[in-house]
C-alpha beads as a LAMMPS data file, in Angstrom:
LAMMPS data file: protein, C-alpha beads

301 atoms
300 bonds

1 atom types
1 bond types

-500.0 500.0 xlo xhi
-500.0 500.0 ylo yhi
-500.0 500.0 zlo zhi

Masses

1 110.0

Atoms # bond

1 1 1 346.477 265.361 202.256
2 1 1 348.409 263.088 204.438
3 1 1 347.667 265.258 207.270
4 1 1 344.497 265.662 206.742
5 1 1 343.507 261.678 206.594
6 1 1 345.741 261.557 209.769
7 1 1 343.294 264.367 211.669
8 1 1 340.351 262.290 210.830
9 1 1 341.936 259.336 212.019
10 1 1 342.797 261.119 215.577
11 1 1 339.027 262.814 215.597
12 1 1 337.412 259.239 214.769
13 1 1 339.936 257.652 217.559
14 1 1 338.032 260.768 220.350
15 1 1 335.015 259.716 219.176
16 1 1 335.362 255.919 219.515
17 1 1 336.664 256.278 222.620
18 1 1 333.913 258.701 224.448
19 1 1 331.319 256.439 222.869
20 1 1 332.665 253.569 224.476
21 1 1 333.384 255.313 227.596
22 1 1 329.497 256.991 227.971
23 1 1 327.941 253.870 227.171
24 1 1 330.101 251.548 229.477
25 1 1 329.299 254.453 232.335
26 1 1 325.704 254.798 231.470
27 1 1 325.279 251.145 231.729
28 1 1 327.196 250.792 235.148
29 1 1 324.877 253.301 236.543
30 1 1 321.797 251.579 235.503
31 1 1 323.321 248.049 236.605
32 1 1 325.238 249.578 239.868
33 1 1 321.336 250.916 241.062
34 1 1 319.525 248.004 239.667
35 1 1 322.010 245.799 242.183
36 1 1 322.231 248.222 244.720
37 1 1 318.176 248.184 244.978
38 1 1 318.269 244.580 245.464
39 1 1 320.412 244.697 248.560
40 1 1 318.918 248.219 250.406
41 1 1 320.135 247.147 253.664
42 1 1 323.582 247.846 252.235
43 1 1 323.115 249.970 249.505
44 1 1 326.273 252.345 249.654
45 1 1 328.590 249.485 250.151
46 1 1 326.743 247.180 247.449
47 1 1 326.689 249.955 244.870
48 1 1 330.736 250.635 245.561
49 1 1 330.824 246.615 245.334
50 1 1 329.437 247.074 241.921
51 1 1 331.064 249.984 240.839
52 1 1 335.210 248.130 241.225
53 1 1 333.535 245.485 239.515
54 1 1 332.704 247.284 236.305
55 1 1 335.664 249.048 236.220
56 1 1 337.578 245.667 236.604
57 1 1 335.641 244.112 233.938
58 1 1 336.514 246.970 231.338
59 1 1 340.242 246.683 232.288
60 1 1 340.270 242.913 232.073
61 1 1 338.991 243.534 228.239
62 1 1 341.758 246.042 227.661
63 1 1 344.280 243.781 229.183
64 1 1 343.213 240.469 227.170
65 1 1 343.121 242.044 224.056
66 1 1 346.770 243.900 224.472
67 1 1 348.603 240.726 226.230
68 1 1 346.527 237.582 225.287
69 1 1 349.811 236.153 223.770
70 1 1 351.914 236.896 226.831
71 1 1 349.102 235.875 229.756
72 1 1 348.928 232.184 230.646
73 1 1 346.350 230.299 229.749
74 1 1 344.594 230.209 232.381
75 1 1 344.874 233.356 233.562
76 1 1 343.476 234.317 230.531
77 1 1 340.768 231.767 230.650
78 1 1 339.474 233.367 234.229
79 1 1 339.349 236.563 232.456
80 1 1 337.446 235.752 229.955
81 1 1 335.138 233.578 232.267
82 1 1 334.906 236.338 235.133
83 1 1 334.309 239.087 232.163
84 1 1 331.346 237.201 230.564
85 1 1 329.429 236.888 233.915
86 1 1 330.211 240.248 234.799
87 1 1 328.176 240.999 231.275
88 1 1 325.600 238.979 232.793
89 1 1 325.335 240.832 235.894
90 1 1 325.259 244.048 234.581
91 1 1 322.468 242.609 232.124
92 1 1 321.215 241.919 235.509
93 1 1 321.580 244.813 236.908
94 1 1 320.065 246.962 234.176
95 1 1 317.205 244.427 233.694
96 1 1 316.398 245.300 237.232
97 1 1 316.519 248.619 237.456
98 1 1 313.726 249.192 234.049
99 1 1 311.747 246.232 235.662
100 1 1 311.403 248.499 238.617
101 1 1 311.128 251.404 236.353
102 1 1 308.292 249.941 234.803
103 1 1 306.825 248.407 237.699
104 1 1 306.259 251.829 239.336
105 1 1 304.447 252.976 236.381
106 1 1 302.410 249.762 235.406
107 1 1 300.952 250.045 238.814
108 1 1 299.905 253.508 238.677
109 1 1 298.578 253.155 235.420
110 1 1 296.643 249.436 236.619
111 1 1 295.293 251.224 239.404
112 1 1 293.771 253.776 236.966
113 1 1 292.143 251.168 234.764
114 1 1 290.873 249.657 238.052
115 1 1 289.485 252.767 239.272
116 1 1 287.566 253.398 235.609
117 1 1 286.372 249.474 236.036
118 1 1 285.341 250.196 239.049
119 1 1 283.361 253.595 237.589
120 1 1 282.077 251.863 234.998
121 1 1 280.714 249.040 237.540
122 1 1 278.484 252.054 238.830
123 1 1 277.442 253.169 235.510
124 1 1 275.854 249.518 234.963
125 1 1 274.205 249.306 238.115
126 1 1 272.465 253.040 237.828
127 1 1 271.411 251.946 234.344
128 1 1 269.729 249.000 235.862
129 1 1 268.047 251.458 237.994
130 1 1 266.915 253.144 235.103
131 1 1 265.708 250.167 233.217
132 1 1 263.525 249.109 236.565
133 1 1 262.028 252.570 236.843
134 1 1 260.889 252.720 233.336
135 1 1 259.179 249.474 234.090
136 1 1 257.738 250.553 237.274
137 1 1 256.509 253.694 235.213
138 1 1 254.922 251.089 232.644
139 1 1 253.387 249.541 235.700
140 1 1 251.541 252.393 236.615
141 1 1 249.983 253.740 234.045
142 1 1 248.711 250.120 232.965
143 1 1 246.907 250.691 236.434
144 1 1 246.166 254.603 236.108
145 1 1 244.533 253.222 232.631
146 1 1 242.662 250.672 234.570
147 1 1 241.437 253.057 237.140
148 1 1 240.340 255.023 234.620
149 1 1 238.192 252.545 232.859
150 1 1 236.842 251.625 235.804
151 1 1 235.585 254.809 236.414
152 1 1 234.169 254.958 233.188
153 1 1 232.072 252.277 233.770
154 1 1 230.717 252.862 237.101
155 1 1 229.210 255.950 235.206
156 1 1 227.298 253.418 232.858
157 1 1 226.559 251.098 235.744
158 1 1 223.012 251.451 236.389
159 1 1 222.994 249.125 239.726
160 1 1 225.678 251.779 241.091
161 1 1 224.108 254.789 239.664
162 1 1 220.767 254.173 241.873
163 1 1 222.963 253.651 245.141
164 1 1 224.986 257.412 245.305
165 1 1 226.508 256.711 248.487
166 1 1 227.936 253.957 246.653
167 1 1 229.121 255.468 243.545
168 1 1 230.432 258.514 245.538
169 1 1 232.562 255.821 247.550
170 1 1 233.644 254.170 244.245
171 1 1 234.492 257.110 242.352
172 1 1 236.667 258.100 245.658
173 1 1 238.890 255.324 245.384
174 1 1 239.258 254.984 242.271
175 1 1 239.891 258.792 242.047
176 1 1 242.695 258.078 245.076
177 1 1 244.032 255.365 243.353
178 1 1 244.498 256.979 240.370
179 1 1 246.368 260.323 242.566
180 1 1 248.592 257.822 243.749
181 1 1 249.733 255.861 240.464
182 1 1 250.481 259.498 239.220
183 1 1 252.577 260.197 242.441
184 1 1 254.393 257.459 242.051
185 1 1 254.648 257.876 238.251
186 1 1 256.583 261.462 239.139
187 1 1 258.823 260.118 241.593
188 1 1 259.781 257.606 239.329
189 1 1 260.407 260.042 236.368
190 1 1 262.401 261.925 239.308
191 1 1 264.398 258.928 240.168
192 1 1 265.109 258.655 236.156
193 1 1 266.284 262.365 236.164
194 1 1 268.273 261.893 238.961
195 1 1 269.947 258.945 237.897
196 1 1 270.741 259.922 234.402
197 1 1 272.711 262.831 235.990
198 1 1 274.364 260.593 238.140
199 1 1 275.162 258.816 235.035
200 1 1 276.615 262.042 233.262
201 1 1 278.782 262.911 235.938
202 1 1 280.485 259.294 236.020
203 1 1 280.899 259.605 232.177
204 1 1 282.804 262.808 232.731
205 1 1 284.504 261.343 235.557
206 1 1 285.765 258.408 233.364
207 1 1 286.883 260.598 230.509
208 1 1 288.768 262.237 233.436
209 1 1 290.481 259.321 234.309
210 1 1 291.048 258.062 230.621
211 1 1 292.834 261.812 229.806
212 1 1 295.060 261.057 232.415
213 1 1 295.845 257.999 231.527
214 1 1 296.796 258.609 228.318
215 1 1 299.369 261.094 229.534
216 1 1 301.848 258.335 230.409
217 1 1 302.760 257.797 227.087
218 1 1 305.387 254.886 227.513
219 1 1 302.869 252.717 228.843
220 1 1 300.040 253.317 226.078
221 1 1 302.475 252.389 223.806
222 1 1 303.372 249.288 225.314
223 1 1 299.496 249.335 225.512
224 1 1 298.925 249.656 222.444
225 1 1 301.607 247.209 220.891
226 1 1 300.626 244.390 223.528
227 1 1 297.244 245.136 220.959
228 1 1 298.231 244.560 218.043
229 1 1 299.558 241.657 218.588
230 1 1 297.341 239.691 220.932
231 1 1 299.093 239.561 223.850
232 1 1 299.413 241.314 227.191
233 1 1 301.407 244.312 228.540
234 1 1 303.476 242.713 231.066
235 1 1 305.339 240.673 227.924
236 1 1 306.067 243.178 225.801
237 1 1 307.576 245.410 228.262
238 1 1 309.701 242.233 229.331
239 1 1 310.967 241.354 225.741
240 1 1 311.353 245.323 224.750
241 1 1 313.599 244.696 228.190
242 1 1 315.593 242.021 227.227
243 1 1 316.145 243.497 223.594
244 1 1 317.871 246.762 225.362
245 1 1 319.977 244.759 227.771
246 1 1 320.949 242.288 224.332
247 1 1 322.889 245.302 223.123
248 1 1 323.875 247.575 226.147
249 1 1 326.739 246.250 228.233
250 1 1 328.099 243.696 225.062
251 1 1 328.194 247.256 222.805
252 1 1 329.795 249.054 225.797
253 1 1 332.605 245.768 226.249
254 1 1 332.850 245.490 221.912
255 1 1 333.398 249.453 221.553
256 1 1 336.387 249.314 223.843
257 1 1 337.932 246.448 222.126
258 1 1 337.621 248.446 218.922
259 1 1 339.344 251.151 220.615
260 1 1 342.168 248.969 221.730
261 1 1 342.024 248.030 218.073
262 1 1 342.461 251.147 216.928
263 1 1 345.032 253.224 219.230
264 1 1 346.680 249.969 220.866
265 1 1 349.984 249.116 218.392
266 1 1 351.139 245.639 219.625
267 1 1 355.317 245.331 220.240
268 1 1 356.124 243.430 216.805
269 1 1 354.193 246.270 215.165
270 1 1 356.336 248.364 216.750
271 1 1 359.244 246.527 215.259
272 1 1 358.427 246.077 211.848
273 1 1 357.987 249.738 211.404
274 1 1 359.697 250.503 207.915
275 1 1 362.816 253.533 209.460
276 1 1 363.917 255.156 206.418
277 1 1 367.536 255.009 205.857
278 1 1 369.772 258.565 205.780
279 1 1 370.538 259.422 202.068
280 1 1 374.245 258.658 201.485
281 1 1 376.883 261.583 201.324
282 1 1 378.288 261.805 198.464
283 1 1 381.429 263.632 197.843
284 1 1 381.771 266.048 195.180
285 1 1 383.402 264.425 192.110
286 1 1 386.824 265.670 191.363
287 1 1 387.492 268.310 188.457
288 1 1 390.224 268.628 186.719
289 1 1 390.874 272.493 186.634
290 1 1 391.025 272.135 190.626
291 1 1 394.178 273.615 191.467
292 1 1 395.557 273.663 194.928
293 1 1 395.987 276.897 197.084
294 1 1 399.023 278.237 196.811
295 1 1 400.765 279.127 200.234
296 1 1 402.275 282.575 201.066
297 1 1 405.577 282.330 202.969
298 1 1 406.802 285.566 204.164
299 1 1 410.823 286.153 204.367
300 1 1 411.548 287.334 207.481
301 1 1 415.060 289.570 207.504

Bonds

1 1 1 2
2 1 2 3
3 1 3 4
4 1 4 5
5 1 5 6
6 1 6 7
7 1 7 8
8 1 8 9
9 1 9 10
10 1 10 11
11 1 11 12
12 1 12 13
13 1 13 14
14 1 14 15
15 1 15 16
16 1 16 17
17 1 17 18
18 1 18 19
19 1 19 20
20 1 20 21
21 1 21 22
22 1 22 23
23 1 23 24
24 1 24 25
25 1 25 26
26 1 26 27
27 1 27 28
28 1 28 29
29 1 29 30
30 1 30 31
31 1 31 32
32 1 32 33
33 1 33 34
34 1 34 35
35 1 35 36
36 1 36 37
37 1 37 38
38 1 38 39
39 1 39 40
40 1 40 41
41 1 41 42
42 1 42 43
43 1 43 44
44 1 44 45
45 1 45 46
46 1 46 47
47 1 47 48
48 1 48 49
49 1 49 50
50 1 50 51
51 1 51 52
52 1 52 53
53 1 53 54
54 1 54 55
55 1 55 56
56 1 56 57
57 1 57 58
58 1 58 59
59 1 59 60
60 1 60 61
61 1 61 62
62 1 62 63
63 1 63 64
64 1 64 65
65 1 65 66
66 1 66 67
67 1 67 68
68 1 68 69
69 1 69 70
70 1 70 71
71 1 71 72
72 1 72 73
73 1 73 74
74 1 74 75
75 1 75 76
76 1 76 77
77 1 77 78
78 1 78 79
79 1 79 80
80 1 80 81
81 1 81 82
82 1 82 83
83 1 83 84
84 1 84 85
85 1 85 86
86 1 86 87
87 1 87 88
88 1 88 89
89 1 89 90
90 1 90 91
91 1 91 92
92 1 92 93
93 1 93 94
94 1 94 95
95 1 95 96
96 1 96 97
97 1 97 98
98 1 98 99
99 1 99 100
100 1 100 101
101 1 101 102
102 1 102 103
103 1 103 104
104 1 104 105
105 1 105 106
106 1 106 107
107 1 107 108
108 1 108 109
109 1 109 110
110 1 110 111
111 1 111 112
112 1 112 113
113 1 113 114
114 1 114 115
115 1 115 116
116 1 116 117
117 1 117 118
118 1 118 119
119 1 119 120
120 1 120 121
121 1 121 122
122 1 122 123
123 1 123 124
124 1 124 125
125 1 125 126
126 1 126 127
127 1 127 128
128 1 128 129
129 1 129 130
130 1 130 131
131 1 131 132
132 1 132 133
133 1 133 134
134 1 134 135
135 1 135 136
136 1 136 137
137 1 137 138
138 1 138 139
139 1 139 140
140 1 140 141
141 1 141 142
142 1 142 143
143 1 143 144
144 1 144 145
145 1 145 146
146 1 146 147
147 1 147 148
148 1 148 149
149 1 149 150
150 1 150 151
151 1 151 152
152 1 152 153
153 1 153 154
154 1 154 155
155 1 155 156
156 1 156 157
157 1 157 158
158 1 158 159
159 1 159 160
160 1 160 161
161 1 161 162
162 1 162 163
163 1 163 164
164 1 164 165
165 1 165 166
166 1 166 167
167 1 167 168
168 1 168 169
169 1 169 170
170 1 170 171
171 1 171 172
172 1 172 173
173 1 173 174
174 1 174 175
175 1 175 176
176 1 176 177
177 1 177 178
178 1 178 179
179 1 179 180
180 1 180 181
181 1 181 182
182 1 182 183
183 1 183 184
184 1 184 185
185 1 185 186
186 1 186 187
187 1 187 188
188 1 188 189
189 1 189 190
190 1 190 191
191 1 191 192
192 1 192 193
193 1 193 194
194 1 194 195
195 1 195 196
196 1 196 197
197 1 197 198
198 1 198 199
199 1 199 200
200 1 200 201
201 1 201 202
202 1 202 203
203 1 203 204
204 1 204 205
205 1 205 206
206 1 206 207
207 1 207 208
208 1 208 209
209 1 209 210
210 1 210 211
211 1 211 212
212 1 212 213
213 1 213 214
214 1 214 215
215 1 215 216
216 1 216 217
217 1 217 218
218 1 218 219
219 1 219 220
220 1 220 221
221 1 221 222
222 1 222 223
223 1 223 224
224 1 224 225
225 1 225 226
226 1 226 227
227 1 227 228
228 1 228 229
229 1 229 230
230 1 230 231
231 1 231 232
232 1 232 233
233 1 233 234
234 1 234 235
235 1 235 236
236 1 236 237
237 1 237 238
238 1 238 239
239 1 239 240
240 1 240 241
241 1 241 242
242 1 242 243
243 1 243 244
244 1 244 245
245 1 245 246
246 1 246 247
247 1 247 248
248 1 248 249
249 1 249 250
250 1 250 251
251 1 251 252
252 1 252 253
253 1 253 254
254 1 254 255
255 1 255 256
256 1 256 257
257 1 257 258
258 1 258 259
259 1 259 260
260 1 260 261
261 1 261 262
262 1 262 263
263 1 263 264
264 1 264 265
265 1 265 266
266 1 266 267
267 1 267 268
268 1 268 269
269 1 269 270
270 1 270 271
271 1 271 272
272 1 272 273
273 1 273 274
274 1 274 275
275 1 275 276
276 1 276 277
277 1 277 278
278 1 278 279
279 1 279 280
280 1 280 281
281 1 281 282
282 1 282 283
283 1 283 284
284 1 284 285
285 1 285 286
286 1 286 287
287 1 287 288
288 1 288 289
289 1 289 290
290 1 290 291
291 1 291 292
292 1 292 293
293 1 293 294
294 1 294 295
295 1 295 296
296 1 296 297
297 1 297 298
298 1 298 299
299 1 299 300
300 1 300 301
């Protein structure tokens, strides 16, 4: 049993200690690019600048926790003072690098919505189009059906029905007229036609644009959250930001000083360890049928 409560001890102690260790190096990575991106005209030497940093800070939290009773004060004061703003660096760091992260993709997916904007800008001005072709069309036959009734009345006219040069000249016009309203009538319908496809294929082109969109899933569901609650995209990607670098870096530094708590046993530990004592010998107890060996002597002639 005792064994088998000290295994799970050791296998908890691995465990600890690899968690600690990926998330401290997964955070260094994020904050060593995120700095390193800020200073590109020296980005090898910035990101090794970084890199002895982080390493310092996690062995300045080892060391304060195993010799904080030994270190001076304020040596230990520094340490705790240069550790903290190293936390806020890396929270820097990292806060960078998913800005930029998110940048790239905010843009891309802005310049979509600008694009369908722009698409749909097109849409309103061909249905415009429409609407004054329909009233053109309206126009025209209100003058086809005026041409018309003019027509019918020159028949009735009896003043134009006794002059038949006249009447032939009237009817001619009006007849004209009446060939051009319907002209213009079909290339009106035509222009209708035509614009209605024109319509259709910037409807498909805008479903298109909105399938694509909704392939980058991270930003329609900051999309979609921003919402919900009223407010715009840029802020909730910032706080959802600020709520990962909250607990990265401080979980990385507080998992190592639970693995110092763990594994690390301080001196006077060391020295109040209970030794148990040797059992003590104890003789046989006498008897009283012992009887001493008796000793051969041999005679020699």
């Amino acid at each position: 049993m005792k064994d088998q409560i000290l295994d799970r001890i050791v296998r908890f102690d691995i465990l600890l200690g690899l968690t600690a260790v990926a998330i401290a190096l997964v955070a260094a990575f994020f904050s060593v690019y995120g700095i390193a991106t800020l200073f590109a005209g020296a980005f090898a030497l910035t990101a090794f600048m970084a890199s002895t940093l982080e390493i310092g800070k996690l062995v300045a939290v080892t060391y304060l926790y195993r010799y904080w009773s030994e270190t001076k004060k304020w040596l230990a004061a520094y340490l705790s003072i240069a550790t903290f703003v190293l936390m806020l660096i890396t929270s820097m760091g990292i806060f960078g690098y998913l800005s930029a992260a998110y940048q790239k993709s905010s843009l891309e997916f802005k310049a979509g919505q600008e694009r369908i904007i722009m698409v749909e800008g097109k849409k309103t001005y061909l249905t415009d189009k429409i609407t004054q072709s329909k009233s053109r069309i309206d126009t025209l036959n209100k003058i086809r059906a005026l041409q018309e009734s003019r027509m019918n009345e020159s028949l009735t006219n009896s003043f134009l029905t006794r002059s038949p040069v006249q009447f032939k000249q009237l009817q001619d016009q009006t007849a004209e007229m009446i060939k051009t309203a319907d002209a213009n009538i079909g290339t009106e319908q035509a222009t209708i036609q035509k614009t209605t496809d024109d319509i259709s294929k910037l409807d498909q082109q805008v479903n298109e644009m909105k399938f694509a969109s909704a392939n980058k899933k991270d930003i329609r569901t900051f999309q979609f959250v921003a919402d919900q609650f009223g407010t715009t995209l840029d802020k909730v990607a910032k706080w959802f930001i600020f709520t990962i670098i909250f607990v990265f870096d401080p979980l990385a530094v507080a998992l190592i000083l639970a693995y110092n708590v763990v594994t690390y046993k301080k001196p006077y530990e060391l020295t109040n360890v209970n030794v148990p004592e040797k059992p003590p010998i104890v003789n046989p107890p006498e008897s009283t049928n012992y009887k001493e060996p008796e000793v051969l002597v041999e005679s020699f002639p």
